[in-house]
N, C-alpha and C positions, 0 to 999 in steps of 0.2 A: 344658806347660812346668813345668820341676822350679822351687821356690820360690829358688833360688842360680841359675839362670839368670836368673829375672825379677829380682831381688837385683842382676847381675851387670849385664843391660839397663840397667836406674833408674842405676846409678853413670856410665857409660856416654852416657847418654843426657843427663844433667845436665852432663858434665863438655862433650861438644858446644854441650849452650844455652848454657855461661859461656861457652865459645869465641867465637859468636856475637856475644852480647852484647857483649863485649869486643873484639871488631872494629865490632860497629858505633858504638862510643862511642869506638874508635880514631880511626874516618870523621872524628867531629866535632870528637873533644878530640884532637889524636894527643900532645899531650904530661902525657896523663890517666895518671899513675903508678900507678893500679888497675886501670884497664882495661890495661896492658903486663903487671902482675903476673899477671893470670889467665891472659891470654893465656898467659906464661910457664910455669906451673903445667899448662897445660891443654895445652901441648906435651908437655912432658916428661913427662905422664902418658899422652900417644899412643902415646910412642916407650916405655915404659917395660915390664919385666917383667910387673907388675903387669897391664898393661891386655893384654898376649899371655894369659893365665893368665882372662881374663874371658870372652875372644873370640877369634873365629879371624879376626875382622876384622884387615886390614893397618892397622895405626895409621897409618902413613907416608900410606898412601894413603886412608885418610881424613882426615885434614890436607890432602892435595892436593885434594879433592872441596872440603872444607869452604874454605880459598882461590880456588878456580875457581866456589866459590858467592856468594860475599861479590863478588869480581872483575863475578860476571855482575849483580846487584842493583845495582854503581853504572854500568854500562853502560845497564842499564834508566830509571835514573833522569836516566843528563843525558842517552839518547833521549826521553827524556821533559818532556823542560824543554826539546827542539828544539835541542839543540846534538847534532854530529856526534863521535863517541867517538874 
């Protein structure tokens, strides 16, 4: 792997964990005006020129994975505290 593709991964790859993060601090605080900012930030950076130009990944559709991931972790958790989803 060329040094601008793993360059390319790391931007990539960081701008996913803020996503994350920032959903799961949604979960708790939803009215956390930091965690909406990145969140913000970290869409329009999926959907964005920039992030076609890194990857041949569908941004769109990984926003939809990274959503249907976060969806399935609070399905796990109140299966798990024995209430029915």
């Amino acid at each position: 792997m060329e040094p601008y593709e793993e360059l390319a991964n790391a931007i990539i790859l960081l701008a996913v964990k803020d996503w994350r993060m920032a959903a799961k601090t949604l979960k708790r605080k939803p009215d956390n005006a930091w965690a909406w900012q990145i969140k913000r930030e970290c869409v329009a950076f999926f959907r964005s020129q920039w992030f076609g130009r890194l990857t041949r990944v569908d941004g769109i559709m990984l926003l939809e994975r990274l959503e249907k991931e976060a969806e399935s972790r609070d399905e796990q958790r109140i299966s798990a505290a024995g209430l029915s989803a």
